[in-house]
Each structure stands twice: as C-alpha cells, then as structure tokens.
Legacy VTK file of the C-alpha trace (Angstrom):
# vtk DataFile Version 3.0
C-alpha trace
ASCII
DATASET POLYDATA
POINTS 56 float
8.990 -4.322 -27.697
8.554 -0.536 -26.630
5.631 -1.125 -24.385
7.735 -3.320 -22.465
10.404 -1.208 -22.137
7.878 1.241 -20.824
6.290 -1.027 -18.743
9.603 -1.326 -17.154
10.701 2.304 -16.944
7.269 2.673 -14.932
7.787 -0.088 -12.653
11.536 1.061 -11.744
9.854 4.530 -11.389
6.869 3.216 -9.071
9.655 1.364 -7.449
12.077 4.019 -6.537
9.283 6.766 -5.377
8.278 4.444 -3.242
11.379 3.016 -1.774
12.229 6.924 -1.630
9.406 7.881 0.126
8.174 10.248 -3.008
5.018 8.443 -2.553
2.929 6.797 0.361
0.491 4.585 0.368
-2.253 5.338 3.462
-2.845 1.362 4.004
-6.025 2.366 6.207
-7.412 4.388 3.020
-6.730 2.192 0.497
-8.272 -0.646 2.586
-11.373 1.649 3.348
-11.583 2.012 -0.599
-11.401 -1.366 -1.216
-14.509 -1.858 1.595
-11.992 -4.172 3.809
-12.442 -3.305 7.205
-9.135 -2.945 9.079
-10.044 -1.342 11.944
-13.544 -2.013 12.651
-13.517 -0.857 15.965
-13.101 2.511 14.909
-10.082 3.190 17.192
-6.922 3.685 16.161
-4.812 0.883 17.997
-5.162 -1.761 15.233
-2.369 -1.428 12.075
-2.118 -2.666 9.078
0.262 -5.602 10.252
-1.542 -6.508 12.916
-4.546 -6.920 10.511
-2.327 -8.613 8.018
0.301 -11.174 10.449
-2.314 -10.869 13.816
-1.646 -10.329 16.908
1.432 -11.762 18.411
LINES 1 57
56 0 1 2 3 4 5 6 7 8 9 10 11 12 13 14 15 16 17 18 19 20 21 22 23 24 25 26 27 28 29 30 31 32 33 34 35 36 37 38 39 40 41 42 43 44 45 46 47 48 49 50 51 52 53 54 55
C-alpha cells in the first residue's frame, strides 16, 4: 500500500513541475535519444507537431 501512495505522490509531483514549467522536456532531444528522426532535414522548420499531426 505505501508504494502506491508513493507512486502517486511522484506522479502528482512529475505532474505539477511540468504543468509549472519546473521542468521541460526538449522533444527534439529526447527524439534524437530515442534514434527517431524528427527533423531529418537538419533545418530547423519542422516541430514536433508537425512530425506528430503532419502538415496541415
């Protein structure tokens, strides 16, 4: 029962840093970890929601 109460205490906190801005996620990094290219032409016109909805 207490690991999912702290389960929950670190989701709420993950949740609120983020929604406060206390921590940011660089999309184009993380993507670049992962080996997913999002912007393979190297420029920097393409985001991460045109890579994820496409172009309009």
């Amino acid at each position: 029962m207490l690991r999912v109460l702290l389960l929950g205490l670190l989701l709420v906190g993950l949740a609120t840093g983020l929604r406060n801005q206390w921590l940011v996620i660089h999309w184009d990094r993380f993507a670049d970890d992962l080996g997913l290219p999002l912007n393979p032409a190297g420029d920097d016109s393409s985001t991460f929601n045109q890579w994820l909805i496409g172009e309009p």
